[in-house]
N, C-alpha and C positions, 0 to 999 in steps of 0.2 A: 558418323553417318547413321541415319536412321533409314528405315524403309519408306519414310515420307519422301527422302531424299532421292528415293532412283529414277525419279522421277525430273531429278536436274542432272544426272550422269549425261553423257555426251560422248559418243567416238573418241578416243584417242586421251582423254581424261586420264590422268594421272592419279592413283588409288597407293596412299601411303597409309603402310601398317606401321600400328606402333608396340614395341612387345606388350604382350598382357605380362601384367606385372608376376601376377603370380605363379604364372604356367609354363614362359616361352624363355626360359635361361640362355639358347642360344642368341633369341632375337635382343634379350637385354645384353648378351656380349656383343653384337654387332653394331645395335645404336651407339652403346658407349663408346668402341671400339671406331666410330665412325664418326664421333663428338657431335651428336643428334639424337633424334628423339625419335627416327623413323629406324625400323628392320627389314623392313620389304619393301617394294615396289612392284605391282603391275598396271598395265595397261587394258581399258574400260575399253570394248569392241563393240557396243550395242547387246541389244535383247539379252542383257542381264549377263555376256559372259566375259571373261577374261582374258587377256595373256599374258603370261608370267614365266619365268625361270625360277624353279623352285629345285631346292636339291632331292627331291624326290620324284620329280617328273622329267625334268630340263624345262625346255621352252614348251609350251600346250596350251590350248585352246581350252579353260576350264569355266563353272559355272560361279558366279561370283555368291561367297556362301554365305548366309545371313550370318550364321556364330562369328564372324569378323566385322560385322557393321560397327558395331563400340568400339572399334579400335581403329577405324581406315580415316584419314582425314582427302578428302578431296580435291585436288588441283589442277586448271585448264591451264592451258600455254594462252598469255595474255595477247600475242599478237592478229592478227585477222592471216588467216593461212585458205590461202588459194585453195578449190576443190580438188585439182589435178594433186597438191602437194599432200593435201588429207587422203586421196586414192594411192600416192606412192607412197605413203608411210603405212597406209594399209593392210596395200599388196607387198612391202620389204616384211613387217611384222609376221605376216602370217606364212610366207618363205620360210619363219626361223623355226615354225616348228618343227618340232621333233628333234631340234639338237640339243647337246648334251648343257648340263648346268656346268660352270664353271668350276671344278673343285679347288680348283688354287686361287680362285677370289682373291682371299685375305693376304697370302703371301705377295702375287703376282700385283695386284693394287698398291700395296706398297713401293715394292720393285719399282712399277711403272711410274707411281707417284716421284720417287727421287730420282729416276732416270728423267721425267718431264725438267721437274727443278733445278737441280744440277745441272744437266746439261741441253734445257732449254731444247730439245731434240721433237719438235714435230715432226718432221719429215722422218727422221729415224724410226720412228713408232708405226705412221702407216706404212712404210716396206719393210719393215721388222714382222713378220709372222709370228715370232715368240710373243712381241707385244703387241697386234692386230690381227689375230688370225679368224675371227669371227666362228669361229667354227662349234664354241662354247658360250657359253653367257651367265654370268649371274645375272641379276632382277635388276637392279640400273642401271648395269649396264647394254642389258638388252633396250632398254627406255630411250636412255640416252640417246644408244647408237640409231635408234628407230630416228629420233631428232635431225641427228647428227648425217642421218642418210639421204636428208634434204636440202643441208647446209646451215642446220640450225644448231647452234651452240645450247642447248637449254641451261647449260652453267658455264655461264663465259669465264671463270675462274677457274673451269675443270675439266679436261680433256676428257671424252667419252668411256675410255677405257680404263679412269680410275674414278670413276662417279659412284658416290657411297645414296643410299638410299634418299639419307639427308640434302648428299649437294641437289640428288635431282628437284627438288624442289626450295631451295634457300635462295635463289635469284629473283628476289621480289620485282626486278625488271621485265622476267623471261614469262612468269605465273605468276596465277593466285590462287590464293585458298579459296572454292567453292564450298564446300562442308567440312 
């Protein structure tokens, strides 16, 4: 993304980071670690700012920072989404400020991933509080769930709650790459 580009940003735009090679060793563990090329995810709110779950804030309302433009690639959710549905994913997003970032990400992802596979347990996971408790987030999965708060799958292969930065946008059905 360049600065020529914020100028195609849009509400609700999908903003994936990709580790800078040489600086970001955690974000190059988590791409890997998530078999993709993305380490973050946040969500584009207008007038240039953010929302993201970052483990140094939690969830917050930040200003989107030029030093990451070389590294965010761009993504809208390809379908036509009603106003009412754009103002509920809005007003869910910006509810989630101020909760905490997820610390158990990476173990609880896991977990949740072969609890989904194994035992095929949808319903287990939204009345399970261990695995739905909304009360934390990491960065896709605050994304996701923002989605997912509509009725939207944004990765029909991936349950909200174990969505790595990569699935949120590997659904060439769901999005596309804008920059």
């Amino acid at each position: 993304m360049t600065i020529a580009n914020l100028a195609l940003l849009k509400p609700l735009d999908i903003l994936a980071y990709r580790p800078r090679p040489s600086k970001d060793l955690i974000g190059r563990f988590i791409a890997t670690m998530s078999r993709g090329k993305y380490a973050h995810i946040a969500i584009y709110i207008g007038n240039g700012l953010i929302i993201e779950s970052h483990i140094d804030s939690g969830v917050a309302r930040k200003p989107l920072n030029p030093k990451w433009y070389p590294v965010v690639d761009v993504y809208r959710y390809k379908h036509r989404l009603e106003t009412y549905q754009k103002d509920s994913m809005g007003i869910w997003l910006e509810s989630q400020i101020g909760k905490p970032y997820d610390l158990l990400a990476f173990p609880s992802t896991f977990i949740r991933s072969v609890v989904a596979k194994v035992f095929h347990a949808d319903e287990f996971r939204k009345d399970n509080p261990i695995f739905n408790s909304n009360k934390a987030f990491y960065c896709s999965e605050l994304g996701a769930s923002m989605f997912n708060y509509i009725g939207i799958k944004i990765n029909r292969k991936v349950n909200s709650m174990s969505t790595t930065p990569s699935d949120m946008v590997a659904d060439r059905g769901q999005v596309k790459r804008i920059c």
